[in-house]
N, C-alpha and C positions, 0 to 999 in steps of 0.2 A: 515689750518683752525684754526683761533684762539677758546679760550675757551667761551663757554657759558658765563661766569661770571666770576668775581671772588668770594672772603669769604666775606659775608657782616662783617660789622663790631659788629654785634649783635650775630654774627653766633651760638652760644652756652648762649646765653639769655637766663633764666627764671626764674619763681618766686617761685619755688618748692623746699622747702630745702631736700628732699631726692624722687627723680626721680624712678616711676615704670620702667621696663623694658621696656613695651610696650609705654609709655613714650619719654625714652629718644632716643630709636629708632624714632618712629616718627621724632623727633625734629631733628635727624640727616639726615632722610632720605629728610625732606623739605630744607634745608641749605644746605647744602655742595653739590656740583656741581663739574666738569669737568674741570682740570685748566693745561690740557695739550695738546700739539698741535699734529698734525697727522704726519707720516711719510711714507716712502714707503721701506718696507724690502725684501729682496729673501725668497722664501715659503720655507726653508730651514730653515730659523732662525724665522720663523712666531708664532711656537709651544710657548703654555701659553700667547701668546700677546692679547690686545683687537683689535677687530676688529672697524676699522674707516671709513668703506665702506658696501653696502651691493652686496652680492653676486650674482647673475641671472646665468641659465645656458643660453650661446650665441647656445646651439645647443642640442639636444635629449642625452639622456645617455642613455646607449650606441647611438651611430649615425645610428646603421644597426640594421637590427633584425642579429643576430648572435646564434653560439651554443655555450649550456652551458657544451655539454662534449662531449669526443671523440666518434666517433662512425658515423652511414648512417643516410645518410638526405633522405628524400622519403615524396612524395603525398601522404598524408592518404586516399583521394578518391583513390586511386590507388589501395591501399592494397587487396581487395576482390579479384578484377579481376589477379591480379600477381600473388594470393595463398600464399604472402609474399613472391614471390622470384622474386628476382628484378636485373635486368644486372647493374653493377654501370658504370658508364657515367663517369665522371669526379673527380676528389681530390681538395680538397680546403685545404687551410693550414690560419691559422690566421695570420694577417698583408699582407694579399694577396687582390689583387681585385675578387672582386663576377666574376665570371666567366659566359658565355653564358646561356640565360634557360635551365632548365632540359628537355629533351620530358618528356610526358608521358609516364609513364611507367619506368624512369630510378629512378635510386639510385646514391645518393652522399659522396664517403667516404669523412668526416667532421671531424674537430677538433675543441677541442675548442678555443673560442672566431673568430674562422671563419664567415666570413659572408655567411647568408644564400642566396644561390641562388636563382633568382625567378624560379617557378614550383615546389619547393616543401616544407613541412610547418611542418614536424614532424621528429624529431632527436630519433633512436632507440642505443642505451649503445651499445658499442661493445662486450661486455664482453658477451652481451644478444643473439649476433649474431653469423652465423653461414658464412663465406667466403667460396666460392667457384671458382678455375681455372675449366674452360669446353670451351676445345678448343680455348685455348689460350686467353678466353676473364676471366672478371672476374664477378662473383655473388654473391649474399651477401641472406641469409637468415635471414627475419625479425619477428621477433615474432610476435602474434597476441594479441590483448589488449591494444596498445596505442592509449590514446587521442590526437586527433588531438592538435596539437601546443605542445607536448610535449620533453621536455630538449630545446625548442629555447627559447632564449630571445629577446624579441620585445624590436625596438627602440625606446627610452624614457622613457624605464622600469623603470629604477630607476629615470631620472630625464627629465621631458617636455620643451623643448627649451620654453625658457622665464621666467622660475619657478625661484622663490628667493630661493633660498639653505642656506646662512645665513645671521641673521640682522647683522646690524653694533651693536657694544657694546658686541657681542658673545667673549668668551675668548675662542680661539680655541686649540680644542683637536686633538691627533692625528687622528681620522676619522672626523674632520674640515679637513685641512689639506688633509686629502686623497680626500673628496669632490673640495676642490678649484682647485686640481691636474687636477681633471677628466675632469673640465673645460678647461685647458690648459692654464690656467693662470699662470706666473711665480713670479708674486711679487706679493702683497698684502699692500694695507694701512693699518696702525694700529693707535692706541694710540701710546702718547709716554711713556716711562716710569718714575713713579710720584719719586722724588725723596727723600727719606727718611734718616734722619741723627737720628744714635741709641745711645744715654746717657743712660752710667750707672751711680749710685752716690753712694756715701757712704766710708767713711774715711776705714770701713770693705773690703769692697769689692777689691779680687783680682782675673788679669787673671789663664787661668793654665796656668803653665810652670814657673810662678812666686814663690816665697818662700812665705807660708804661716805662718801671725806672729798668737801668740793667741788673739783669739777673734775674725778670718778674717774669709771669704767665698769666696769661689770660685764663680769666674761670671756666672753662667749657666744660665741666665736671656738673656746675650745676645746674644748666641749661641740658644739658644730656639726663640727668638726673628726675630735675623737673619734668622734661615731658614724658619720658619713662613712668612717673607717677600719675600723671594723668589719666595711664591704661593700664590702672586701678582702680581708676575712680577717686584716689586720695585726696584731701583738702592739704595744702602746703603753704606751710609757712618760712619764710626766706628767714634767716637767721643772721644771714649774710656773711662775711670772711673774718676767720677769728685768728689774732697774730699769735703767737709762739710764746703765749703765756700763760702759764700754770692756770693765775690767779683767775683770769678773764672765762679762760675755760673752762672752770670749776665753776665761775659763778653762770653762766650761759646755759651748764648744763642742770646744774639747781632746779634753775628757775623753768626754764623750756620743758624737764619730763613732769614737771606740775600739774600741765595744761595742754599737754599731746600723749599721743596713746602711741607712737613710736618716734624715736631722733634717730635721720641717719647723715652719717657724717662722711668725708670724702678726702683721703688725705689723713695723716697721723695715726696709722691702723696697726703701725711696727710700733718697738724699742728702741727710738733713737732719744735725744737728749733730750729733742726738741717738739719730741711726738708727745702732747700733754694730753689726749684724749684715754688713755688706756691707763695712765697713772690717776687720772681724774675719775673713770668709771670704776678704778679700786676702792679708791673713796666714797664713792657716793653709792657704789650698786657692786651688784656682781659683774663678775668677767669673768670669761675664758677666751683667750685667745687661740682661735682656731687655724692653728697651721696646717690649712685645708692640704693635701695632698693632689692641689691640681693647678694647671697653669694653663691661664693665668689668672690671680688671685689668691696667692698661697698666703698673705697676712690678711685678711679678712676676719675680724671678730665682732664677737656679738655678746650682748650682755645685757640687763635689765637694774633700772634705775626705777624701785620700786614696779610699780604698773608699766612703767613705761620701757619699750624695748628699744634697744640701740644697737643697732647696724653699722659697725665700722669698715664700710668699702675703702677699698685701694685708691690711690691718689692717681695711678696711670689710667687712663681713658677707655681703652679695650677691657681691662681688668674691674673696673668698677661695670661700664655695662655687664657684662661676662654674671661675674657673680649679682647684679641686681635681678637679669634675667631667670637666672637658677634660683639663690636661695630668698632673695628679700620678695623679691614680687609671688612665690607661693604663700610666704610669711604673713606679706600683707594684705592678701586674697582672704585667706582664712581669719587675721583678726577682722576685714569688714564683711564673712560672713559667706564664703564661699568655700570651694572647696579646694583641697593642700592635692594639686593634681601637675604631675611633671608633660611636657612638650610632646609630642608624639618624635619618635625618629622614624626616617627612611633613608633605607639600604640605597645608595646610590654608589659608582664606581668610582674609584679615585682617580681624578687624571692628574698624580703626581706621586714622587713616591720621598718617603723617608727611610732613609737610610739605618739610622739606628735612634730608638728612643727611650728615655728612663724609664725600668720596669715601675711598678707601685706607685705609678702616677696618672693620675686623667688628663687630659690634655686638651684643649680647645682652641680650632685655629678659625680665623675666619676664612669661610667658604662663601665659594661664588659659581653658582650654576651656569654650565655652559652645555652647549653641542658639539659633539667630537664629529670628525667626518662620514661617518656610520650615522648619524642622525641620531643619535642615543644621547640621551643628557647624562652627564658626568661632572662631576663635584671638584670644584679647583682651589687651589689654596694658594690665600695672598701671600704674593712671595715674600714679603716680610714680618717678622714674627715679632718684632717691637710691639709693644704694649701701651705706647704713647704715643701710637699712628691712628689718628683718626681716619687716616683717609681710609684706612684694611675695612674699617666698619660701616661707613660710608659706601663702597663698593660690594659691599659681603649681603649676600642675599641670607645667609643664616651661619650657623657653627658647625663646622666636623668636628665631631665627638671621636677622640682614640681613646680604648680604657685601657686600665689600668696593666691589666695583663700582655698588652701591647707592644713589641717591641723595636717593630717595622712595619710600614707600607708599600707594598706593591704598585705599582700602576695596572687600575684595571681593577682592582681588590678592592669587594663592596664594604665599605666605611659608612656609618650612621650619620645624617645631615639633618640638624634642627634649622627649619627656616624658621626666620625672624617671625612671620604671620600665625605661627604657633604661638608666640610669647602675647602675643596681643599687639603687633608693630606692624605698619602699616607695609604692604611689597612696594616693589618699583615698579 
């Protein structure tokens, strides 16, 4: 199946010199489309991929009424008249065929996932029973008190032949995965994966393992980057660190949106002399530089070079995650074919307070879940607001969100907390 569309040529259009949040989401969420085609993988290698099909069960889940634990199958109409003691009849074992009806009156030693025989409808625990040899045959004593149909599992318990189990666009998890199993399906269609080319820049910046001169920094932008993309799905390509020259980055970016379906770059996002990626995306593509309305991340721009989309994240640590989390990873969701869907929030208390903060701005700190001495969990903020503190991120179980209309926090005053495991990042 080919793509929906491609990138209109306005893709990142508008007439706003400094974009609200809710803004320039919007603007992403109407533009940017699906630009990759479907394939077909073994449900083996399916895990974190999107889904390019939808699912139906071809048959009842389970297929039999079966039992859910070891122990005697028996007529609950029966029970009265037996006094609970019942001759057992027959053994069933799971991955067996159902065996002949019970009469009445008998008992069926049962295991689980065994199919239940017809004649009788209620599974009593072994553990709860009493066995008996008497003259060579066997008996089994059943407690009194079970509800009829109890420990069985009826067919299509969990899923009714013909039910949609999952949409197409689903990123599947491992209990995705265990549902498509149960179908007996052995491959699955997905998305393909979008493929992403990662620029670093700066005459500063070096790998590790490299000699560090004065004045340099170590890459951790694209190591943070990298595996950010990974819980996407993306195929990445290192492009590796580009110095502070016009020509070099003119020609890297030529050549790279040729053969990737998006470049994001990390570093050079401003106006300075020496920032050549945004003078270089004049040339070659469209731009707008979005003086997002939020911090941190307020120089982040985005721009299209032909087909190919470029994502210029901030060069400080906290700010490039910040904004990969929010705008590029729904971005790059939706080109390999899922869907443009923002983080859940919850209301949690703040246990800190701000004293005054800029109206018309979103503001994002890293938060850290804790227990106050009332045993109530409540939302804490790293007490440094640097944006080139890795450790706040490190530490930070997700983001408190303050909007825009905000202009203080209280202690105690419920604030919106995105945890990390909403973005697709692993908890502590």
């Amino acid at each position: 199946m080919q793509p929906s569309k491609r990138l209109l040529n306005d893709c990142f259009l508008h007439d706003k010199d400094r974009l609200k949040h809710a803004d320039a989401l919007a603007i992403l969420k109407e533009r940017v489309s699906r630009i990759v085609t479907e394939e077909t993988v073994p449900l083996e290698a399916a895990h974190g991929r999107i889904l390019a099909e939808e699912i139906h069960a071809p048959r009842n889940i389970p297929a039999h009424d079966n039992a859910a634990v070891d122990g005697y199958a028996f007529a609950s109409r029966d029970f009265e008249a037996a006094g609970g003691f019942f001759p057992v009849v027959e053994r069933v074992a799971a991955g067996h065929p159902a065996p002949d009806p019970v009469p009445a009156g008998g008992a069926v030693r049962i295991f689980t996932g065994a199919v239940m025989p017809e004649g009788v409808d209620t599974i009593a625990m072994q553990e709860d029973c009493e066995p008996h040899e008497q003259d060579g045959l066997s008996f089994v004593v059943i407690p009194p008190g079970l509800k009829l149909g109890a420990n069985r599992r009826k067919a299509g318990e969990d899923v009714k032949e013909g039910s949609l189990i999952l949409q197409a666009g689903t990123k599947l998890r491992p209990q995705d995965i265990a549902a498509i199993a149960s179908t007996g399906q052995a491959e699955v269609k997905v998305w393909g994966r979008v493929k992403v080319a990662l620029v670093s820049t700066g005459d500063e910046i070096r790998r590790p393992g490299e000699p560090l001169p004065e004045g340099g920094v170590y890459d951790s932008n694209h190591f943070l980057l990298r595996s950010l993309l990974e819980t996407v799905g993306a195929t990445v390509t290192d492009c590796g660190v580009l110095p502070d020259k016009a020509e070099i980055v003119h020609e890297t970016l030529t050549k790279t949106a040729q053969s990737h379906d998006a470049i994001i770059t990390t570093g050079g996002a401003s106006r300075g002399e020496e920032d050549h990626l945004v003078t270089a995306l004049d040339t070659l593509g469209k731009r707008h530089v979005w003086q997002l309305a939020i911090k941190p991340g307020r120089p982040m721009n985005f721009g299209q070079i032909g087909d190919c989309v470029m994502l210029g994240l901030p060069g400080n640590p906290v700010a490039a995650m910040v904004c990969f989390l929010l705008y590029a990873r729904p971005v790059l969701t939706v080109m390999g074919g899922g869907e443009f869907t923002e983080p859940r929030r919850f209301q949690i208390p703040a246990d800190f307070e701000i004293a005054k903060k800029k109206p018309d701005r979103r503001e994002f700190y890293r938060g850290i879940l804790a227990t106050d001495a009332n045993g109530l969990t409540v939302a804490r903020k790293f007490e440094h607001d640097g944006s080139g503190l890795i450790t706040g991120l490190r530490e930070a179980d997700g983001l408190i969100e303050i909007r825009e209309e905000t202009t203080g926090i209280r202690k105690g005053e419920l604030v919106n907390f995105i945890p990390f495991t909403e973005t697709g990042l692993f908890g502590r």
